[in-house]
Each structure stands twice: as C-alpha cells, then as structure tokens.
C-alpha positions as a Python dict, from the first residue, in 0.01 Angstrom:
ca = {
    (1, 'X'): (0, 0, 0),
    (2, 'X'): (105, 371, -53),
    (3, 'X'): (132, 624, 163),
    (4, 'X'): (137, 1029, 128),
    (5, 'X'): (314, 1171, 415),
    (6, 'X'): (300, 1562, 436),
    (7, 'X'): (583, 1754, 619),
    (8, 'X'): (420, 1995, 836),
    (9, 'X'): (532, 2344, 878),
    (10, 'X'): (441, 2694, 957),
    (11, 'X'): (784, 2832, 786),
    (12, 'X'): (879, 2851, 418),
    (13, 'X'): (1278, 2744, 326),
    (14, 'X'): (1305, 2674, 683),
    (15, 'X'): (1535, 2356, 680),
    (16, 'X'): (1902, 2342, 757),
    (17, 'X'): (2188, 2187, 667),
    (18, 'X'): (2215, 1943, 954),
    (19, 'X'): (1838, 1861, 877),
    (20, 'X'): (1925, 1780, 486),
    (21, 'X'): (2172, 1553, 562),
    (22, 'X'): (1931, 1335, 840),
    (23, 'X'): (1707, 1343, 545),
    (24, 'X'): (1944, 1220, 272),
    (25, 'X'): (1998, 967, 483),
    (26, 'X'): (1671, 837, 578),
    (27, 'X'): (1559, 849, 199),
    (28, 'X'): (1864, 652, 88),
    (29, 'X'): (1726, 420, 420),
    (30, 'X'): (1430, 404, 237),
    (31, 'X'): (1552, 316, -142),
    (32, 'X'): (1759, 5, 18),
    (33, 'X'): (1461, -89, 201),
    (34, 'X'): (1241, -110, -91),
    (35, 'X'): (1012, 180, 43),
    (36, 'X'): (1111, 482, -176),
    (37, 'X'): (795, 626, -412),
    (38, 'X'): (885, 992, -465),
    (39, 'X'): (981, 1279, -232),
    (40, 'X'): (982, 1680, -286),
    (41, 'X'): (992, 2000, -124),
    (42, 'X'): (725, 2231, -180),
    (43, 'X'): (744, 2593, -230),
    (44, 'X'): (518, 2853, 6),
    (45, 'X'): (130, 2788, -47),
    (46, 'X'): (154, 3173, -112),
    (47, 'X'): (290, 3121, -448),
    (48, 'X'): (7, 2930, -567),
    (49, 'X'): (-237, 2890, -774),
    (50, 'X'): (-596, 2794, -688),
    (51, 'X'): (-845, 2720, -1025),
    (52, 'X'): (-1216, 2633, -1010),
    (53, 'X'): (-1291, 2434, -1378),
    (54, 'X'): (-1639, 2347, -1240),
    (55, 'X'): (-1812, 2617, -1411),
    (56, 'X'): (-1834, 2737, -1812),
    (57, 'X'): (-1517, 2941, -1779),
    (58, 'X'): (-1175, 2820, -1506),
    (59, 'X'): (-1133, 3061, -1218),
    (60, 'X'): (-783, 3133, -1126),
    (61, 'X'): (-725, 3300, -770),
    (62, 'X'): (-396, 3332, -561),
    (63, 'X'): (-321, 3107, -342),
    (64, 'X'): (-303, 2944, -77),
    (65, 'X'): (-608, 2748, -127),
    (66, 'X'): (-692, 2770, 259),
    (67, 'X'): (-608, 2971, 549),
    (68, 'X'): (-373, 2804, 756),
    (69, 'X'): (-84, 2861, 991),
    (70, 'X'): (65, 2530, 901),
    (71, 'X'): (47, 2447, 553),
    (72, 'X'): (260, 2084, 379),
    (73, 'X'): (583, 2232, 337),
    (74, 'X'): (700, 1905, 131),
    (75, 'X'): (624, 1552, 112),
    (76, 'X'): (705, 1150, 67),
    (77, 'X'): (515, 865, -130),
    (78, 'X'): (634, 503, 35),
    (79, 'X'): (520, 205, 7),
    (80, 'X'): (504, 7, 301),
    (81, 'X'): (308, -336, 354),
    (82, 'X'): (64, -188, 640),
    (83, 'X'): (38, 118, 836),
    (84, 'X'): (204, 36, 1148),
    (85, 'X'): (531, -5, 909),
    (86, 'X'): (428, 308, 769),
    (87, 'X'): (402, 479, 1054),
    (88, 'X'): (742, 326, 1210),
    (89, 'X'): (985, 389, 929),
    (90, 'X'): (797, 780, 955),
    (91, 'X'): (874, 830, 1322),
    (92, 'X'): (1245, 826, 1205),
    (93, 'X'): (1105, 1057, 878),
    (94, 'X'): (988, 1278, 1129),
    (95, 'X'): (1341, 1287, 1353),
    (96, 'X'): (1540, 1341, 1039),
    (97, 'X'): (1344, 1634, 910),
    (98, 'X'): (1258, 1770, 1262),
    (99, 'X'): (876, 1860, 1164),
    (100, 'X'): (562, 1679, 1256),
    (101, 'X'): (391, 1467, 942),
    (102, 'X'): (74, 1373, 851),
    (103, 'X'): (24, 961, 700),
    (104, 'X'): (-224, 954, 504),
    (105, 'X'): (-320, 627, 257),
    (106, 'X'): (-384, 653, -71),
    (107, 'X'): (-698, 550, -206),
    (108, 'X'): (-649, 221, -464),
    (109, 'X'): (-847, 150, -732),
    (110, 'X'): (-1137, -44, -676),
}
C-alpha cells in the first residue's frame, strides 16, 4: 500500500543543513529498504495557484487554497506493507526532518 506523508510546517525554506543531511539519509534508508515512491519539497502555499474548472469558464485565484498557519511544506510517497510499518519507518522521517507529518493512505483502485 502507498502512503502520502506531508511535512508539516508553519515556515517557508526553513530547513538546515544538519536537517538535509538526516534526510538524505533516511531516503537513501528508504531506497535500500524497498520503500522509496517519490519525495519533494514544496514551495510557500503563497505562491500558488488555486483554479475552479467546475463552471463554463476556469477561475484562477492566488493562493493558498486555505487559510492556515501550518500548511505541507514538502512531502514522501512510500510504500510500506501496512500502516504500522508506515508509521514506524515515519517516526524516524519525522526525527530526520525535525517537523511533525501527517500519514495519510492513498486510495487504490477499486
């Protein structure tokens, strides 16, 4: 099964060096242990884009798409056989990037 797990933060750019490192290694811990999906930072929700297609003509407004004083400031995709080993391997995600995280499952197919 696949996982989405959002780095939370309320600061944009905020990581350090130390903190990049702890996370190169815990995705290369990932990769050998045949969890690795895909991984990014994001850039700050206020250098986004909301649109609205629902209607005859797309509406494009500024984001962020929501009020928030914590927003995902980046992300992972793994794939992990449950949650509980999802939500192990993240408790070290969350020590190497020193943020909280959200695990969330993706939906499947039905």
């Amino acid at each position: 099964m696949q996982y989405l797990v959002n780095v939370i933060d309320y600061r944009s750019e905020s990581g350090t060096v130390q903190e990049a490192v702890a996370i190169d290694a815990f995705n290369e811990k990932l990769v050998t242990g045949g969890h690795w999906v895909f991984a990014a930072g994001l850039a700050d929700p206020t250098v986004s884009t909301v649109i609205d297609g629902r209607g005859d003509e797309p509406v494009f407004t500024d984001g962020p798409f929501v009020e928030a004083t914590e927003w995902a400031a980046g992300f992972w995709i793994i794939d992990a056989p449950d949650l509980d080993v999802a939500l192990k391997l993240m408790c070290e995600g969350s020590k190497a990037c020193n943020r909280r995280l959200e695990v969330r499952p993706l939906l499947s197919d039905p």
